[in-house]
Biopython code that builds the backbone (N, CA, C, O; Angstrom):
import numpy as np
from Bio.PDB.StructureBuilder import StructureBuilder

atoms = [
    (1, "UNK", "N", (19.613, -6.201, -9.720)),
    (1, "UNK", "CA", (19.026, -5.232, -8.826)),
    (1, "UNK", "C", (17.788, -5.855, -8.188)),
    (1, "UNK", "O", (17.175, -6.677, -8.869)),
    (2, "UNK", "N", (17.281, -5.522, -6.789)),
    (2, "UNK", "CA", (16.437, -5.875, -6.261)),
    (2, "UNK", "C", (15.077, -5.312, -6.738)),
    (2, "UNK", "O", (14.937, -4.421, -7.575)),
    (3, "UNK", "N", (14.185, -5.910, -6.136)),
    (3, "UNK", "CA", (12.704, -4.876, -6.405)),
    (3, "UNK", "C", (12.498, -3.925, -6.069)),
    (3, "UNK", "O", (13.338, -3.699, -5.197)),
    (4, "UNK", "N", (11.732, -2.922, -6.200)),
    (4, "UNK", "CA", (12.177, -1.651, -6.324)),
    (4, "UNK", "C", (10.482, -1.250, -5.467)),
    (4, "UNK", "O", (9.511, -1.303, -6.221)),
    (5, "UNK", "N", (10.297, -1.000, -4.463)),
    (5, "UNK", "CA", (8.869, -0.409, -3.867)),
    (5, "UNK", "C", (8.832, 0.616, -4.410)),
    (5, "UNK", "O", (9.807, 1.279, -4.765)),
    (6, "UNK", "N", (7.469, 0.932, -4.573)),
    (6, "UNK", "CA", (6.839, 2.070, -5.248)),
    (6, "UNK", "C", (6.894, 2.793, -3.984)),
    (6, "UNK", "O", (6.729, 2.256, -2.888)),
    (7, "UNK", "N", (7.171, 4.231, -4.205)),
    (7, "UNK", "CA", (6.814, 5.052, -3.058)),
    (7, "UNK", "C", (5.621, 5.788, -3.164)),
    (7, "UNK", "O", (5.530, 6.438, -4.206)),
    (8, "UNK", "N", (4.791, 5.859, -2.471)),
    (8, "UNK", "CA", (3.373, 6.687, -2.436)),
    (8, "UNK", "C", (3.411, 8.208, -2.569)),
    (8, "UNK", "O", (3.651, 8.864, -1.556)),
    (9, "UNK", "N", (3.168, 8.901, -3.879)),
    (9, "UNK", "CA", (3.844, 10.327, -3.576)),
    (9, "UNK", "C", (2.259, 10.829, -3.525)),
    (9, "UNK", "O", (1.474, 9.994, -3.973)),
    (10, "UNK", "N", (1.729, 11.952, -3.091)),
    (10, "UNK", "CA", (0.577, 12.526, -3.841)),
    (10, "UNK", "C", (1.285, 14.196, -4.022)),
    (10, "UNK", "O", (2.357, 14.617, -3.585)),
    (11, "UNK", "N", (0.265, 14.878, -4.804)),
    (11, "UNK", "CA", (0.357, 16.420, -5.331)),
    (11, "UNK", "C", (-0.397, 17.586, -4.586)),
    (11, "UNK", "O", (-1.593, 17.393, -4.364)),
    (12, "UNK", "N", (0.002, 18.430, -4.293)),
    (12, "UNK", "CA", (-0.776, 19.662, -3.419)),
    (12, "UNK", "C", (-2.215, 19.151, -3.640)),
    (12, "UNK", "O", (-2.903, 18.725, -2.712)),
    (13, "UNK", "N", (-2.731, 19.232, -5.229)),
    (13, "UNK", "CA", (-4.418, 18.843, -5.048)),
    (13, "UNK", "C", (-4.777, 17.891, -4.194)),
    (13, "UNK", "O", (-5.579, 17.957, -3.263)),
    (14, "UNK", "N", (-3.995, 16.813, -4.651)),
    (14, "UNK", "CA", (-4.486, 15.289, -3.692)),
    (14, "UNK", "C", (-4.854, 15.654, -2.238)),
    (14, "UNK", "O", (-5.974, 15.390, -1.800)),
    (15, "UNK", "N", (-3.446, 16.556, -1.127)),
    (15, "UNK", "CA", (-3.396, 16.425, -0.006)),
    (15, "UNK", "C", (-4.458, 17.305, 0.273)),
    (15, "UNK", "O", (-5.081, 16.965, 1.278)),
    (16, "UNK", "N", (-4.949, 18.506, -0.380)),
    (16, "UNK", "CA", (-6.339, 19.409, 0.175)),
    (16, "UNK", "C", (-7.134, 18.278, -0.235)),
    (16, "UNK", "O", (-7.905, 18.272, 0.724)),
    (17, "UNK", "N", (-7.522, 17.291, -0.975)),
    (17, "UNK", "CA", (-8.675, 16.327, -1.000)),
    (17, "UNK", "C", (-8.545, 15.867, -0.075)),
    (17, "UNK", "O", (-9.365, 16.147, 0.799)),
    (18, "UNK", "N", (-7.497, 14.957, 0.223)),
    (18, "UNK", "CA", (-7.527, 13.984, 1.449)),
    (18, "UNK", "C", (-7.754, 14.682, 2.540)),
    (18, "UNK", "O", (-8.151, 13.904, 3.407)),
    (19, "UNK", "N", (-7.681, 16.141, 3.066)),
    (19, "UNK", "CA", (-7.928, 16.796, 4.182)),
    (19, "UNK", "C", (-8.894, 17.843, 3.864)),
    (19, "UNK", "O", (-8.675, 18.892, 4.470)),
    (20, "UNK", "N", (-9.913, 17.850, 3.074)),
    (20, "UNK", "CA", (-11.401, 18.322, 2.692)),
    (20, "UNK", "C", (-10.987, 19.876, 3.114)),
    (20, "UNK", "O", (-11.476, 20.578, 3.999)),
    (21, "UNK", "N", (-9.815, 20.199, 2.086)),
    (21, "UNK", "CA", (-9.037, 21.844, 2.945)),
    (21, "UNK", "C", (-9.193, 22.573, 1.218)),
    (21, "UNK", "O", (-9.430, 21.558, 0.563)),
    (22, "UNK", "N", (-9.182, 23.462, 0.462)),
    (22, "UNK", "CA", (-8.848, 24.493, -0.580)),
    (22, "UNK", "C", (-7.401, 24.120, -0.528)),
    (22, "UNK", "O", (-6.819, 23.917, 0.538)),
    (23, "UNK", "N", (-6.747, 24.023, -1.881)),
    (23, "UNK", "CA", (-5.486, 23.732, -2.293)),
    (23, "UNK", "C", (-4.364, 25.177, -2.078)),
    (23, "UNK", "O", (-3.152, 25.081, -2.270)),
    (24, "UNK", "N", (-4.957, 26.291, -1.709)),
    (24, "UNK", "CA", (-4.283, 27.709, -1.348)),
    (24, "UNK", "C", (-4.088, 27.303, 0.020)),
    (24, "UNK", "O", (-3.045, 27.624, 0.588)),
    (25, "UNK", "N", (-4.939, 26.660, 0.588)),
    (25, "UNK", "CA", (-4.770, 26.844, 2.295)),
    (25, "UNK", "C", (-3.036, 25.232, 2.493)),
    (25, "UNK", "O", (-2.177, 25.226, 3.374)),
    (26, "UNK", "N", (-3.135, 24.569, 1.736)),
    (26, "UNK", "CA", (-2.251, 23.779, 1.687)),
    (26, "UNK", "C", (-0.758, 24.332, 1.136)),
    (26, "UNK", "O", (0.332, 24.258, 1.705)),
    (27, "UNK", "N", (-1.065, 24.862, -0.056)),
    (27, "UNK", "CA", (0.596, 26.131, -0.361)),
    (27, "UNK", "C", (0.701, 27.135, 0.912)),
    (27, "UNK", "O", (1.804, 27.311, 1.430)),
    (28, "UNK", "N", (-0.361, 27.740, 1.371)),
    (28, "UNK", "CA", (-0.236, 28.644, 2.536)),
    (28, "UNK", "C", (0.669, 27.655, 3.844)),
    (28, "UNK", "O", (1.832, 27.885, 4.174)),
    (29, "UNK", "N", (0.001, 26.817, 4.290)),
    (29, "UNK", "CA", (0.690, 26.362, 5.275)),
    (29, "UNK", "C", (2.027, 25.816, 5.371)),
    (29, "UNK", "O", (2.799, 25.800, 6.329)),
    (30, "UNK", "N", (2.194, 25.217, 3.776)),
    (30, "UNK", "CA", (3.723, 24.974, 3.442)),
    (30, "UNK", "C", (4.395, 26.123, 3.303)),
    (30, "UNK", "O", (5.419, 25.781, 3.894)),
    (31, "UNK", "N", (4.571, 27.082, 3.014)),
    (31, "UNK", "CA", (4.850, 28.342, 2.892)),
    (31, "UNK", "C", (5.325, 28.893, 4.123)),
    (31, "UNK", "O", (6.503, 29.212, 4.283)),
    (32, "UNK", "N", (4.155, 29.050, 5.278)),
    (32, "UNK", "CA", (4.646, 29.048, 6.772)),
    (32, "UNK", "C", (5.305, 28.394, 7.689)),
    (32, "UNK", "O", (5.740, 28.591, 8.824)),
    (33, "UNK", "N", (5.266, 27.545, 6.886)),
    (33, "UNK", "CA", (5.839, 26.268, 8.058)),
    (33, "UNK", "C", (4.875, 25.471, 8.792)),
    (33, "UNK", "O", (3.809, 26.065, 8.957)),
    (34, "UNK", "N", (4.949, 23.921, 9.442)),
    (34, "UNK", "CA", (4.191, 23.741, 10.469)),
    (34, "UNK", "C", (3.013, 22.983, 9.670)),
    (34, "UNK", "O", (1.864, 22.806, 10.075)),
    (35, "UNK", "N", (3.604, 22.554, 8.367)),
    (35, "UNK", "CA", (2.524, 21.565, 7.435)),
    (35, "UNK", "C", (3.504, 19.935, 7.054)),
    (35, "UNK", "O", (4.692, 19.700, 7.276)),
    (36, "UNK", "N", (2.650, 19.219, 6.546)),
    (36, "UNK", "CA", (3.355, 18.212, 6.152)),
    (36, "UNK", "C", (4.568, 18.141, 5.938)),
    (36, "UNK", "O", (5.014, 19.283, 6.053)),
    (37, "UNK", "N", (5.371, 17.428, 5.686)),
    (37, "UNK", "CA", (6.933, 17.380, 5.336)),
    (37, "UNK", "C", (6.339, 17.019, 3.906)),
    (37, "UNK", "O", (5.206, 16.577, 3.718)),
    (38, "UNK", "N", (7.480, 17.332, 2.736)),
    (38, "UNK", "CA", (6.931, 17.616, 1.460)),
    (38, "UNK", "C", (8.158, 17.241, 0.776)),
    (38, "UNK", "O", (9.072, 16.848, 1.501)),
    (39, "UNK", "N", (8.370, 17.289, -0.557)),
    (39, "UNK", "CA", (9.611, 16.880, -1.472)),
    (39, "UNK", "C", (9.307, 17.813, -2.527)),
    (39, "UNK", "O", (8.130, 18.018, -2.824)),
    (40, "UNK", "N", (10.333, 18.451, -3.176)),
    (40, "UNK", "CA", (10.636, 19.144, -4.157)),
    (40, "UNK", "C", (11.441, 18.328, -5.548)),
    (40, "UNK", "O", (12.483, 17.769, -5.205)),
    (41, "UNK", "N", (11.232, 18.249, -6.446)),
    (41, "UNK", "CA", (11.689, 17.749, -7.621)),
    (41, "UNK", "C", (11.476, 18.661, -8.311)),
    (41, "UNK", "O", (10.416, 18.777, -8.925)),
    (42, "UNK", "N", (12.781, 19.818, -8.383)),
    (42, "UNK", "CA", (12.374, 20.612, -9.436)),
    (42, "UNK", "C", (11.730, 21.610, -8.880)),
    (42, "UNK", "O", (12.162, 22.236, -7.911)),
    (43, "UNK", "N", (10.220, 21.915, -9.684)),
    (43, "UNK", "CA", (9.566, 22.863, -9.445)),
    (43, "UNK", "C", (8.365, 21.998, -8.825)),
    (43, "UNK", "O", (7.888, 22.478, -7.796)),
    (44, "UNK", "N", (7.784, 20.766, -9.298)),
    (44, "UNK", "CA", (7.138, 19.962, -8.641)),
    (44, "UNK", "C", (7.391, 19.393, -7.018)),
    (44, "UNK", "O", (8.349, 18.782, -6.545)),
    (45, "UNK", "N", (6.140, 19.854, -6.401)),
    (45, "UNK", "CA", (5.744, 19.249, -5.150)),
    (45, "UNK", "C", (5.365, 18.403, -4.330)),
    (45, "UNK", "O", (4.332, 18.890, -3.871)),
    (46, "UNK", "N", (5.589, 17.164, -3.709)),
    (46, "UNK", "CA", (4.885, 16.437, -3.972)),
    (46, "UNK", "C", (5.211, 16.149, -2.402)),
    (46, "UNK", "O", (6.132, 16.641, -1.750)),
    (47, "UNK", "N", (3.840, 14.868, -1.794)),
    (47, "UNK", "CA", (3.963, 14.646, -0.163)),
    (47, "UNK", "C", (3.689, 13.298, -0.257)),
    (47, "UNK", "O", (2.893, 12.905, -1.109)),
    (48, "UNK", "N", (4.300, 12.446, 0.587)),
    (48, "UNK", "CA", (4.098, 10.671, 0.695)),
    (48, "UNK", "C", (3.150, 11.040, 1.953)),
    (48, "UNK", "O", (3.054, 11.966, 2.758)),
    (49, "UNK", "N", (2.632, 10.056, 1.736)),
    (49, "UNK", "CA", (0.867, 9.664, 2.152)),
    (49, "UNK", "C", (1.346, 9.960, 3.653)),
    (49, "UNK", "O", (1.042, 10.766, 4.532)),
    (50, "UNK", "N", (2.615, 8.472, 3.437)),
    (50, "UNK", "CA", (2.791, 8.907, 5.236)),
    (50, "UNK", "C", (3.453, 10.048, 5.956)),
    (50, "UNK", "O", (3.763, 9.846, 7.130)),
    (51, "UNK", "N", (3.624, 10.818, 5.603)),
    (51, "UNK", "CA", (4.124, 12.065, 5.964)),
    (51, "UNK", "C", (2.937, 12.826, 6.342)),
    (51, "UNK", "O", (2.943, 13.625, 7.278)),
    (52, "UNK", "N", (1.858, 12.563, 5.571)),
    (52, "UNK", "CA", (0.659, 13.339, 5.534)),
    (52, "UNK", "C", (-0.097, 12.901, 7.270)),
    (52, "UNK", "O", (-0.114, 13.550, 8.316)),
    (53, "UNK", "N", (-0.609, 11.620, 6.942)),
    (53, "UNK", "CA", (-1.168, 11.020, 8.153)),
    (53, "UNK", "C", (-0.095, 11.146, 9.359)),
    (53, "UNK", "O", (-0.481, 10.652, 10.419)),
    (54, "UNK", "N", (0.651, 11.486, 9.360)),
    (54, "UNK", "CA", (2.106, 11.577, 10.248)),
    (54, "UNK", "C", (1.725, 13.197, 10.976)),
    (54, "UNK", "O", (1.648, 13.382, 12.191)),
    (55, "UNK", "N", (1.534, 14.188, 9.993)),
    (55, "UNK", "CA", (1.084, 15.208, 10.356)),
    (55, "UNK", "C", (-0.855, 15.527, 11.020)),
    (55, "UNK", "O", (-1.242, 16.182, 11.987)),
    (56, "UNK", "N", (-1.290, 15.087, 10.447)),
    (56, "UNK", "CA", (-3.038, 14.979, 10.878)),
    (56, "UNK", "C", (-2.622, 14.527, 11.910)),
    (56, "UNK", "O", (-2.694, 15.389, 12.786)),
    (57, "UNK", "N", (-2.146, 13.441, 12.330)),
    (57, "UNK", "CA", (-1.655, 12.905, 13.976)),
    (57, "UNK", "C", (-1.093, 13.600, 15.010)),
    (57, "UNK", "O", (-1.376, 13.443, 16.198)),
    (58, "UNK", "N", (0.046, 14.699, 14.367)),
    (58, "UNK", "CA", (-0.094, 15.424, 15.398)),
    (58, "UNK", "C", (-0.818, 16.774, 15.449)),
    (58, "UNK", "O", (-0.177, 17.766, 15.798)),
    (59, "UNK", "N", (-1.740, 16.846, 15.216)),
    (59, "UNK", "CA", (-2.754, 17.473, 14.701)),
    (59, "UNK", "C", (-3.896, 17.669, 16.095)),
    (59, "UNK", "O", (-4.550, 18.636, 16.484)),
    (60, "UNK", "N", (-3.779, 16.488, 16.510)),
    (60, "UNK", "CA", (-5.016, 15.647, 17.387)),
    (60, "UNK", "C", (-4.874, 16.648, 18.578)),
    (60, "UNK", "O", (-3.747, 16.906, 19.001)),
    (61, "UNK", "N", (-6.216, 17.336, 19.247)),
    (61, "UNK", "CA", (-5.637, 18.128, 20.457)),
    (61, "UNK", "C", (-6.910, 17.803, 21.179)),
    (61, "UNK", "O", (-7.936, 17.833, 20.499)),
    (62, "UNK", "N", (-7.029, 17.427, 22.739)),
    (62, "UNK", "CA", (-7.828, 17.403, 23.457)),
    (62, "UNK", "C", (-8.789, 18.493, 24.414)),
    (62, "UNK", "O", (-9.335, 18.087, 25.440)),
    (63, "UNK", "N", (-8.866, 19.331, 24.138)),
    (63, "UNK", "CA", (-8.771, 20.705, 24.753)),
    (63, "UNK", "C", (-8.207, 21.660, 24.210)),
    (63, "UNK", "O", (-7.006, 21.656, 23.937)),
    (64, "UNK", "N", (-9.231, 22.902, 23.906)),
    (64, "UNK", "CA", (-8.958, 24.582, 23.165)),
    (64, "UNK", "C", (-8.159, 24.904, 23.838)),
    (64, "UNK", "O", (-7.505, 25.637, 23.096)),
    (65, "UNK", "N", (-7.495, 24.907, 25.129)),
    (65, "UNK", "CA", (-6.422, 25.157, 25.851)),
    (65, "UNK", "C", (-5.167, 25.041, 25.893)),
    (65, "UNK", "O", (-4.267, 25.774, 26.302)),
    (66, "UNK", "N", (-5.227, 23.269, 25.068)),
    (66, "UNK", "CA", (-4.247, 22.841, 24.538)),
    (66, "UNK", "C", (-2.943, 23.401, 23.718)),
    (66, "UNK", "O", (-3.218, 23.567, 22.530)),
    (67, "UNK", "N", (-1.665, 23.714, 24.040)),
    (67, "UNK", "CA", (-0.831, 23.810, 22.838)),
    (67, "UNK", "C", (-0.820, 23.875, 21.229)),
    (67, "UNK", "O", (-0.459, 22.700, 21.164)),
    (68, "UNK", "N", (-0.882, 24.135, 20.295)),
    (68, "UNK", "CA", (-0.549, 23.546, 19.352)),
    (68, "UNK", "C", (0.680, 23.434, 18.741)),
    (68, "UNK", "O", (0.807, 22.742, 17.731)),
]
sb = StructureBuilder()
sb.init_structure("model")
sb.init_model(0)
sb.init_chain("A")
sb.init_seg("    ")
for serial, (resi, resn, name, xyz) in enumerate(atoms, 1):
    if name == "N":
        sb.init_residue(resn, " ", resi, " ")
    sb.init_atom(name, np.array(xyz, "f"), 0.0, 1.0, " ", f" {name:<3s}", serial, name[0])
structure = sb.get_structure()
């Protein structure tokens, strides 16, 4: 078998750290829709980094006028 890359997972806590957000406002938005893309194992939650920064990106808005 080949080598095996680690995949980068983090946990609801991690992603409200990395985005300086309350860990309710992170279940809330997964909940609604329109948050990170996420993985389920089970009952465990979990989000790869790049999925995360994938989302903050489109995040980015130039103007209150703007779409979201």
């Amino acid at each position: 078998m080949g080598s095996l890359v680690p995949i980068r997972m983090m946990r609801q806590k991690d992603v409200a750290a990395m985005l300086d957000m309350a860990e309710s406002w992170v279940e809330q938005i997964r909940l609604r829709g329109g948050g990170p893309v996420y993985h389920k194992f089970g009952k465990n939650v979990r989000y790869r980094v790049e999925d995360v920064l994938t989302w903050v990106d489109g995040q980015r808005r130039f103007s209150t006028s703007q779409a979201a």
